[in-house]
MMTF fields as JSON, N, C-alpha, C and O atoms, coordinates in Angstrom:
{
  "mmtfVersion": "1.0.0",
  "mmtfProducer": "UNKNOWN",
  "numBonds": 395,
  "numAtoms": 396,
  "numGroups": 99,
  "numChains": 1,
  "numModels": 1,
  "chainsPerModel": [1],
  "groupsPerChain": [99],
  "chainIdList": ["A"],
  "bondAtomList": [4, 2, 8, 6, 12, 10, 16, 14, 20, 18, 24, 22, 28, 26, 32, 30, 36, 34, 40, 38, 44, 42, 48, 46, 52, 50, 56, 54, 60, 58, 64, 62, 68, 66, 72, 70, 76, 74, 80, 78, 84, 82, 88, 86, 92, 90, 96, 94, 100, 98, 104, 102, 108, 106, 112, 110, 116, 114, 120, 118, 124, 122, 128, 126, 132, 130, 136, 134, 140, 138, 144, 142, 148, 146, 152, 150, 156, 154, 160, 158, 164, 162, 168, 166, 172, 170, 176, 174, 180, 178, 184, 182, 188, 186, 192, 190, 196, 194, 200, 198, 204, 202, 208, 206, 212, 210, 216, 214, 220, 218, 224, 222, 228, 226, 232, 230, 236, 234, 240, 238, 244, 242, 248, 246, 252, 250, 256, 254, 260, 258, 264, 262, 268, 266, 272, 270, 276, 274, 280, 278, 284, 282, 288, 286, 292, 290, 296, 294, 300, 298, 304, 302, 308, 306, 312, 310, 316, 314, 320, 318, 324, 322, 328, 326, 332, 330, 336, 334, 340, 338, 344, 342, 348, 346, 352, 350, 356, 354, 360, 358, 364, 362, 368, 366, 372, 370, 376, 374, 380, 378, 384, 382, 388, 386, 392, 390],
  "bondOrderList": [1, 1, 1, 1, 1, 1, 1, 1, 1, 1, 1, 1, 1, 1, 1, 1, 1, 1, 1, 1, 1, 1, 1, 1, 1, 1, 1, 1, 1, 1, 1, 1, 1, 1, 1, 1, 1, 1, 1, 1, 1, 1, 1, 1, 1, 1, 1, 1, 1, 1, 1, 1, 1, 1, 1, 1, 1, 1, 1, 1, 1, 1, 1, 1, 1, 1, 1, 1, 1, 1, 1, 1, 1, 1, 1, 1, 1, 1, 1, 1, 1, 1, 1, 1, 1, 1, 1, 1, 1, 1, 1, 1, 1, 1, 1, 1, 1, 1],
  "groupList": [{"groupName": "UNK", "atomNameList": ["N", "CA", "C", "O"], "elementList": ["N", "C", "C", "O"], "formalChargeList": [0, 0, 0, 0], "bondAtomList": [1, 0, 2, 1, 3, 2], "bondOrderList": [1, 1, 2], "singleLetterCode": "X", "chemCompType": "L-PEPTIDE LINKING"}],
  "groupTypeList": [0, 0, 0, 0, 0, 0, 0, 0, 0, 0, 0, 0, 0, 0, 0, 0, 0, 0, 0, 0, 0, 0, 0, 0, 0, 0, 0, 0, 0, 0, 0, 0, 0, 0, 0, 0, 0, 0, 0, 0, 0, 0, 0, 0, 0, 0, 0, 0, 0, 0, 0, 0, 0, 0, 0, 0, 0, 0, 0, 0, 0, 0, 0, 0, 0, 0, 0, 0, 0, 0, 0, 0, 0, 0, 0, 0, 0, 0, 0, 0, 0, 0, 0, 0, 0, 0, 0, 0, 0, 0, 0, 0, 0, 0, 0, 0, 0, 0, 0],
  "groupIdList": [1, 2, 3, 4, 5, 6, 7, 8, 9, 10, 11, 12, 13, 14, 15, 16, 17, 18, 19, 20, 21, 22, 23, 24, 25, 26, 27, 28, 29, 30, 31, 32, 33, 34, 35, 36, 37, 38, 39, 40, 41, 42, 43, 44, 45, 46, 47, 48, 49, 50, 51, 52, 53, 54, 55, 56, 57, 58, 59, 60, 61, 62, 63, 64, 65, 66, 67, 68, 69, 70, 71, 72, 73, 74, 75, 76, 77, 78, 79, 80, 81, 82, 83, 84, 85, 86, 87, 88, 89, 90, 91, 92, 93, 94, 95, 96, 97, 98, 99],
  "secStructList": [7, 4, 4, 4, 4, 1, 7, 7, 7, 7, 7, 7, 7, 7, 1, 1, 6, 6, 2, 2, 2, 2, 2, 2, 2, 2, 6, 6, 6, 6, 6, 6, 7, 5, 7, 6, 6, 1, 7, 5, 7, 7, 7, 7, 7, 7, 7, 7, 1, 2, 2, 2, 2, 2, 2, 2, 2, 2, 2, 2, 2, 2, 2, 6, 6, 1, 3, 3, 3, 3, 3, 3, 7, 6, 6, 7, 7, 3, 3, 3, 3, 3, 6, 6, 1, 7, 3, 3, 3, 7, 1, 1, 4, 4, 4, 1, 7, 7, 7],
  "xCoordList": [120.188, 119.427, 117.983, 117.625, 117.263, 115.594, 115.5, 114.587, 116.259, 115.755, 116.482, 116.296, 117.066, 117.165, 116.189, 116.305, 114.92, 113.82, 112.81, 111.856, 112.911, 112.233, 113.095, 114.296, 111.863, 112.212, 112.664, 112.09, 113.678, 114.619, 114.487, 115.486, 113.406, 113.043, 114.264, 115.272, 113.81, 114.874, 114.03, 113.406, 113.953, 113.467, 114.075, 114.944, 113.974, 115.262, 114.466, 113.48, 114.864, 114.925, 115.743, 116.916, 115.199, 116.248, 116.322, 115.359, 117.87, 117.827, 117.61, 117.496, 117.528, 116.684, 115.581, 115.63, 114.759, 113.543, 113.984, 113.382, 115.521, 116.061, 116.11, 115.16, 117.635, 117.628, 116.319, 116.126, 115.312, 114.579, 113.496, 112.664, 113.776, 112.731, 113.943, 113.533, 114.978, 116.04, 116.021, 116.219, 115.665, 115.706, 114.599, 114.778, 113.703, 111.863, 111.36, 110.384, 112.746, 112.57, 112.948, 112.329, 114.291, 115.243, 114.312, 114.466, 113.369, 112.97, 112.056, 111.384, 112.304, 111.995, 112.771, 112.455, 114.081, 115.233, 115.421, 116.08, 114.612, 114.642, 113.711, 113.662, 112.729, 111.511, 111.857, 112.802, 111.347, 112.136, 113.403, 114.058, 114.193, 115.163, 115.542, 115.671, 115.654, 115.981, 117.023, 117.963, 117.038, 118.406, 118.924, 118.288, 120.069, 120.59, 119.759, 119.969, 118.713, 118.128, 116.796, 116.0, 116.531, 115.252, 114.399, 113.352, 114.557, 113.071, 113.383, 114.538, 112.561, 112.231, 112.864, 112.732, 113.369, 114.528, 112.824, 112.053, 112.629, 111.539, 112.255, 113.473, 111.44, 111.572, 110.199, 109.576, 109.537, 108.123, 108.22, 108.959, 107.067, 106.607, 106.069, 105.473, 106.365, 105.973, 104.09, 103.719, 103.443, 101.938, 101.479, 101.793, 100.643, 99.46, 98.866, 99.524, 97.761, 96.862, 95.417, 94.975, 94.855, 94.299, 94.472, 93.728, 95.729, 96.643, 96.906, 96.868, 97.169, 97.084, 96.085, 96.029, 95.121, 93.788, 92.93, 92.225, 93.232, 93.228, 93.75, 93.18, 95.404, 96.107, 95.773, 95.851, 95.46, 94.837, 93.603, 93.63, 92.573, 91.353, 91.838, 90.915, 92.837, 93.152, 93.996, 93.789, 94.807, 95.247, 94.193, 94.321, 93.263, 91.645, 91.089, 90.515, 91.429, 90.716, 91.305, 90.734, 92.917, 93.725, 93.652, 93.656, 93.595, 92.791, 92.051, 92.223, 90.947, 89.79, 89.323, 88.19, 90.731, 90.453, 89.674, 89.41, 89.328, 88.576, 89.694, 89.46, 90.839, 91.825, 93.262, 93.138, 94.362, 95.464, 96.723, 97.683, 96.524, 97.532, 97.453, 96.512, 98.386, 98.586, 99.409, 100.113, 100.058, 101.629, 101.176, 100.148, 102.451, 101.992, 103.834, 104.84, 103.762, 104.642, 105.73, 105.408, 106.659, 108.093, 107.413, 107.95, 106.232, 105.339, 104.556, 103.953, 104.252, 103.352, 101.623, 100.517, 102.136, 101.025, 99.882, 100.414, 98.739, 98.191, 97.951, 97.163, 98.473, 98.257, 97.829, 98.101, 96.554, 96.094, 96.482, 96.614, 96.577, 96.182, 94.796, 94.229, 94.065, 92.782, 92.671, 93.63, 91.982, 91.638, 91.484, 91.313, 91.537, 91.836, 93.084, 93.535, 93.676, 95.184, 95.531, 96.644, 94.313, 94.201, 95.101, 94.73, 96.35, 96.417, 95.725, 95.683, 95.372, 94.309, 95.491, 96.041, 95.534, 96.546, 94.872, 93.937, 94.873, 93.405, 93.71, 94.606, 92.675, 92.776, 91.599, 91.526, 90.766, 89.823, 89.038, 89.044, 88.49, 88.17, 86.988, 86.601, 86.397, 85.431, 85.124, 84.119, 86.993, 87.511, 87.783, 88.163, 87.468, 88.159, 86.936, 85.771, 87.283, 86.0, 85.291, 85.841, 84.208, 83.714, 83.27, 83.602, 82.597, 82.477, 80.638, 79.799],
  "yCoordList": [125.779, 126.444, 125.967, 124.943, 126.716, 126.467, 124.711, 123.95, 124.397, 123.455, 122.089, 120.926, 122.37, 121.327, 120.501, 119.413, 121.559, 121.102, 120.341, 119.822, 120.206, 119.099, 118.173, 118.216, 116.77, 115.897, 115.424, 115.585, 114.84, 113.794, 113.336, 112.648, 113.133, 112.205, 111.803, 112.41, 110.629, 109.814, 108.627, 107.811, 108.46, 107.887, 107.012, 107.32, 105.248, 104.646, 103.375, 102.841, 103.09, 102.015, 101.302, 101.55, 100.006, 98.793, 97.934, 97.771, 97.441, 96.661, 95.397, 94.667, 94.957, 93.517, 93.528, 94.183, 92.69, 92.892, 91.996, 92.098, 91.026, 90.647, 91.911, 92.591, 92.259, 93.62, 94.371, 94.668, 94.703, 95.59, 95.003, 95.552, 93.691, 92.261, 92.587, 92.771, 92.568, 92.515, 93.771, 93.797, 95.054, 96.345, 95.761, 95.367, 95.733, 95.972, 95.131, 95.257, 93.886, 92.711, 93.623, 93.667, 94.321, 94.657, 95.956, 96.419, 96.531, 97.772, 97.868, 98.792, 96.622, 96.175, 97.335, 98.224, 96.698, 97.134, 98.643, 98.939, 99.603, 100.692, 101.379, 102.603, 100.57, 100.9, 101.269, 100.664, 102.796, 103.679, 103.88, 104.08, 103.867, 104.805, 106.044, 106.024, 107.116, 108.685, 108.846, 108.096, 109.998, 110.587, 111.432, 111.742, 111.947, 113.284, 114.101, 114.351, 114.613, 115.303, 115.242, 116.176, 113.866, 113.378, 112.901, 112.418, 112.897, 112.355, 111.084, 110.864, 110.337, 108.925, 108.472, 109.135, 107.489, 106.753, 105.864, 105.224, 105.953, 105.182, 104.488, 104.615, 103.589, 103.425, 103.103, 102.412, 103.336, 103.38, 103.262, 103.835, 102.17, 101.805, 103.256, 104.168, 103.324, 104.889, 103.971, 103.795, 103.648, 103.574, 104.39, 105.53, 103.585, 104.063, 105.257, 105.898, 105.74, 106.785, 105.652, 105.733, 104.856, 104.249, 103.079, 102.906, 102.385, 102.18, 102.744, 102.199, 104.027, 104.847, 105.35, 105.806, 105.021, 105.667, 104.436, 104.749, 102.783, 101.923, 101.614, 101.456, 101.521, 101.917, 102.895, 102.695, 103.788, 105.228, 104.336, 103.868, 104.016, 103.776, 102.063, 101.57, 101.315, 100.149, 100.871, 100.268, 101.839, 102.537, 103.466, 103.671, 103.856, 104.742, 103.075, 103.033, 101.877, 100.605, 100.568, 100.399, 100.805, 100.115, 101.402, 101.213, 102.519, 103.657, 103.386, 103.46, 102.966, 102.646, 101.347, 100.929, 100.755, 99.092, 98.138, 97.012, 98.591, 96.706, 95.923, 94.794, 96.265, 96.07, 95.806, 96.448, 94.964, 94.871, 95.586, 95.946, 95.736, 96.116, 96.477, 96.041, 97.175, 97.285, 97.292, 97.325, 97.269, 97.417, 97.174, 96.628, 97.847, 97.357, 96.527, 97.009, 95.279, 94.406, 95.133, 96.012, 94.63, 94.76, 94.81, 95.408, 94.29, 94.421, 94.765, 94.395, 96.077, 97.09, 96.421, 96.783, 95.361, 94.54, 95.143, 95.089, 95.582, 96.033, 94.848, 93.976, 94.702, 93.712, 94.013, 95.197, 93.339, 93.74, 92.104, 90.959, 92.608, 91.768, 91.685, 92.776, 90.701, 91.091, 90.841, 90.351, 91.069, 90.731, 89.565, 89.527, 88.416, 87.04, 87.015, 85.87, 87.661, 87.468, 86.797, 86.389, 86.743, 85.951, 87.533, 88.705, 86.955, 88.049, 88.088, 87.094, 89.053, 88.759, 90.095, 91.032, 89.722, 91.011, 91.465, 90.71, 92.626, 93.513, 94.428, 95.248, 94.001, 94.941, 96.445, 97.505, 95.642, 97.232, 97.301, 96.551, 98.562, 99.101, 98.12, 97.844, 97.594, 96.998, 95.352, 94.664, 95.134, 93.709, 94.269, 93.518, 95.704, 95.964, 95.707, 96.03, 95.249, 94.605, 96.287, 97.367, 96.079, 97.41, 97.302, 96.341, 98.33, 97.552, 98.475, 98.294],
  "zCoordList": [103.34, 102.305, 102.351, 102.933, 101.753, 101.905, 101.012, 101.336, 100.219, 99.677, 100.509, 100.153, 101.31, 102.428, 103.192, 103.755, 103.012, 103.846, 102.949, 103.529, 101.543, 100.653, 100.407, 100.139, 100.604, 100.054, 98.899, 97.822, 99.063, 97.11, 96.394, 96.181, 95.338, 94.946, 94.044, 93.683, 93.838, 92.94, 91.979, 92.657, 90.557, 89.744, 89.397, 88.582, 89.843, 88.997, 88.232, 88.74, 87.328, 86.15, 86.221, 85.941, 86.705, 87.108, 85.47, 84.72, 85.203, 83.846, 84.218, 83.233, 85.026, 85.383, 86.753, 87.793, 86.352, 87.079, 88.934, 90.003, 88.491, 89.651, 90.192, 90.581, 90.19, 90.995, 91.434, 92.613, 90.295, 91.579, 92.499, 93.221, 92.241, 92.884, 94.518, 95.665, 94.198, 95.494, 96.435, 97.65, 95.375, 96.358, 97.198, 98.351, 96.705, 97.057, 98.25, 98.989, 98.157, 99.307, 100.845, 101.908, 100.384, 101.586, 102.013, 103.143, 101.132, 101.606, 103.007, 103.466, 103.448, 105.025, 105.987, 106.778, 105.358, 106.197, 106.803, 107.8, 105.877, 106.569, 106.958, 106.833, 107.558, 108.499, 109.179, 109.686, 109.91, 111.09, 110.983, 112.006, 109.35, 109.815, 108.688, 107.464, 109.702, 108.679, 108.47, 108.737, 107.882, 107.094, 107.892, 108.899, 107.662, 108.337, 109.023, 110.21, 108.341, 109.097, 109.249, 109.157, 109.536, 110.455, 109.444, 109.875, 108.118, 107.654, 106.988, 106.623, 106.824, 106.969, 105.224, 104.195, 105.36, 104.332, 103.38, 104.096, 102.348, 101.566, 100.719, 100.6, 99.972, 98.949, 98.358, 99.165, 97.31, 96.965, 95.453, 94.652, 95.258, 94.246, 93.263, 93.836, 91.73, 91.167, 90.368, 89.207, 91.7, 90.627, 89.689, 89.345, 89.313, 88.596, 89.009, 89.829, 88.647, 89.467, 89.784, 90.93, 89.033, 89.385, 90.708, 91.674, 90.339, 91.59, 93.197, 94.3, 92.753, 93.853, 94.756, 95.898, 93.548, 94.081, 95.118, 96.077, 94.585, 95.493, 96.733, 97.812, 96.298, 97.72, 98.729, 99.941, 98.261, 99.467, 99.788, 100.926, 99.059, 100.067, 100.661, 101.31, 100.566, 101.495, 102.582, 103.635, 102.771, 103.688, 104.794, 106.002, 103.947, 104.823, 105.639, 106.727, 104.814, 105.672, 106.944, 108.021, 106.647, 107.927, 109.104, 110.32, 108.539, 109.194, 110.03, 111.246, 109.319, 110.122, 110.782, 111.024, 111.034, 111.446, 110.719, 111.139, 109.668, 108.411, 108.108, 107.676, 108.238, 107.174, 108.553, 109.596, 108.408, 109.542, 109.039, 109.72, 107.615, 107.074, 105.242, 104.58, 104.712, 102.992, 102.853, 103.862, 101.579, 100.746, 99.446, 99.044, 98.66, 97.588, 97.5, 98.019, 96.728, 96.495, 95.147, 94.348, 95.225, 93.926, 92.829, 91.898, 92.635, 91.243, 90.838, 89.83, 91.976, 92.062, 92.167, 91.767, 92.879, 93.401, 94.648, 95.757, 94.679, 96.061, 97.194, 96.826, 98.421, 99.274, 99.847, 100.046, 100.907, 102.215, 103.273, 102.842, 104.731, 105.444, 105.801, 105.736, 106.166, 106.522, 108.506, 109.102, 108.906, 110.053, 110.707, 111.926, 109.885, 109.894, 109.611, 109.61, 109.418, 109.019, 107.682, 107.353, 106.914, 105.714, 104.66, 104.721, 103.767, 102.97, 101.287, 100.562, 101.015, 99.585, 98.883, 99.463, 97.647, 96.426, 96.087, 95.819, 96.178, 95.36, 94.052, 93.853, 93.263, 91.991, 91.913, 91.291, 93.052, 92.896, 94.747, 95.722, 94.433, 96.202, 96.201, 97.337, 95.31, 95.87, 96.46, 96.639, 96.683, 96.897, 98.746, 99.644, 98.888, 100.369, 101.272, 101.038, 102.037, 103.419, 103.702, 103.486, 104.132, 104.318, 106.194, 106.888, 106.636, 107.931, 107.813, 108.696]
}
């Protein structure tokens, strides 16, 4: 059916902050791998918009090589690696290395 071809979302509310401290660890585990029918297994933090709007421009960094890496952490934390391999948690774009 046509709605085979969108993605699932799923909204969940963990009753202890263990548990979703435990998903968020393992959500390693399914880097590169899909579902039935080919698309990629997530699990993702539900940010902010302000949030989001950071994460996108630390993702345009790693884009553009300033930056080695992003995530955001189980606590909807923004992380970068830097190019020193030094990791810094950022609260705003203007903590992101520029080049």
């Amino acid at each position: 059916t046509k709605i085979d071809n969108f993605a699932r979302f799923m909204l969940v509310k963990f009753v202890s902050y263990q548990d979703r401290n435990r998903i968020f660890r393992a959500r390693a585990k399914l880097k590169g791998k899909k579902d039935e029918s080919g698309r990629p297994l997530l699990i993702i933090a539900d940010l902010t918009k302000e949030n989001h709007r950071i994460f996108s421009a630390a993702l345009a960094s790693k884009k553009n090589s300033l930056i080695k890496d992003a995530w955001v952490d189980g606590n909807c934390r923004i992380l970068i690696t830097l190019l020193d391999n030094n990791k810094k948690c950022i609260q705003s774009t203007d903590e992101l290395p520029t080049g």
